[in-house]
C-alpha positions, 0 to 999 in steps of 0.5 A, a space after each residue: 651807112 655812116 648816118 644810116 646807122 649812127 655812127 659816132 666817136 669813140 668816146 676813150 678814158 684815160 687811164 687814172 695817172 697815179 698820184 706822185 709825191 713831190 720830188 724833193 732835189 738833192 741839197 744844192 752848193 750853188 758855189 759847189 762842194 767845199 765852197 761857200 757864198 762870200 757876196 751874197 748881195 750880188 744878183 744872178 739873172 737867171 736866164 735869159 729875160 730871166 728873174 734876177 734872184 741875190 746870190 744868198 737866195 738861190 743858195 737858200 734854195 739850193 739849202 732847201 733842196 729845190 733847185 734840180 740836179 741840172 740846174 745846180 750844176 749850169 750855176 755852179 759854173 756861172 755863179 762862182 765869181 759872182 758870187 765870191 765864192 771861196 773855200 770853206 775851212 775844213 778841220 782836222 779829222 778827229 775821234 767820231 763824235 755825236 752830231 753837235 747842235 749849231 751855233 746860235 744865229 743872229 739872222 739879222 746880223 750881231 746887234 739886230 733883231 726881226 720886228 716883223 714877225 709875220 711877214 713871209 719870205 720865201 727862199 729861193 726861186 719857188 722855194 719854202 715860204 716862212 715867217 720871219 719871226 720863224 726864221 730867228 727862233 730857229 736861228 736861235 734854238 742852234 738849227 741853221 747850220 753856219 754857212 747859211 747863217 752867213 748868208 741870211 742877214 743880206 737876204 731878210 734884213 729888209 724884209 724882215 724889218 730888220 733894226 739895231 737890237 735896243 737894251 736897257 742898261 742893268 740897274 745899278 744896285 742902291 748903296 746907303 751912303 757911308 756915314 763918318 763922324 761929323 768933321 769941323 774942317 778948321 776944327 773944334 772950338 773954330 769955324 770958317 771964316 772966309 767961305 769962299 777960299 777955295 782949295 785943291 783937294 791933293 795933286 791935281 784934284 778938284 777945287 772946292 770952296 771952304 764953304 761947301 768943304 765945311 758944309 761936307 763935313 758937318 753932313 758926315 761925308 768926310 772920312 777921319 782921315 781926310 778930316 785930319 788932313 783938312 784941318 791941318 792945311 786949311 786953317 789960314 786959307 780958310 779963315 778959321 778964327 775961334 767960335 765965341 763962347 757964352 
């Protein structure tokens, strides 16, 4: 009866699979509980023919919560000299207090800065994609916690365009010279007569000829004081002789 009667397939719809939200994996310490990435340019091969991913990137990932429990657990038994991991310091137990903000972070390292803003990273395998210039505002608004902050500089320097940070000395405020009284160096009524003498200013000091010394003095720029002295020590040695008179 089969083509007698037009017999066909049963055509069945699946029942509707009702929409799951994405899972979201517990936080993963690829070096374990109480343990922290100590080399985080050293890269891991994940799998066999597997992509090699550096240390710092799969603990971003295990930061992130997108590393499964099982995963987590086969890395922390395989990476931990790899990775130098090592021991976090722990602080003595004291009052309860309101969670504190981070540290400010420098994600490209102290003395270096992002200079491509828009370029995407993403962190760890299949991880959270975010721009660069992202990444440092949250490091400097205290909201990378430090033990990823540690890590961060060996995972984006280069890709972020990382480069030494360029300041610019603060101005030095202008100062009016001080004015001193004008000072004749061999003294009034007498004037330089061997310009080119030179003499040590004190100890150990400078030497200036009787010229420029003279010149000095009669543009106000020496004090009182080493005026005196000027005149009582230079008389010979600069030649000072009296200034005709009409």
């Amino acid at each position: 009866i089969f083509d007698v009667c037009g017999c066909t397939a049963v055509v069945t719809t699946p029942a509707p699979v009702p929409e799951v939200a994405p899972s979201i994996f517990p936080v993963c310490s690829i070096c374990g509980d109480g343990f922290a990435v100590g080399n985080g340019a050293a890269t891991i091969q994940l799998g066999e023919g597997g992509v090699t991913e550096t240390c710092a990137r799969l603990e971003l990932g295990g930061q992130a919560a997108l590393i499964p429990p099982s995963a987590c657990a086969t890395l922390q038994t395989e990476i931990f000299d790899t990775c130098g991991c090592a021991a976090t310091p722990t602080a003595a137990p004291g009052p309860d207090v309101a969670p504190a903000s981070f540290p400010s972070c420098t994600v490209c390292g102290e003395g270096f800065e992002v200079t491509q803003p828009e370029t995407l990273i993403q962190f760890g395998v299949g991880g959270e994609v975010q721009q660069c210039g992202l990444v440092q505002a949250g490091g400097l608004a205290n909201l990378i916690p430090p033990e990823v902050c540690a890590i961060l500089p060996g995972a984006i320097f280069d890709v972020c365009g990382c480069t030494a940070v360029v300041t610019t000395p603060a101005p030095v405020p202008e100062v009016a010279p001080s004015i001193f009284p004008v000072c004749s160096i061999c003294g009034d009524g007498f004037a330089v007569g061997n310009g080119a003498a030179t003499i040590q200013l004190g100890e150990g000091g400078v030497t200036e000829t009787c010229a420029r010394l003279e010149l000095g003095g009669q543009a106000a720029l020496i004090p009182p004081s080493a005026c005196a002295t000027l005149q009582t020590e230079i008389f010979d040695t600069c030649g000072c002789a009296a200034t005709p008179t009409a």
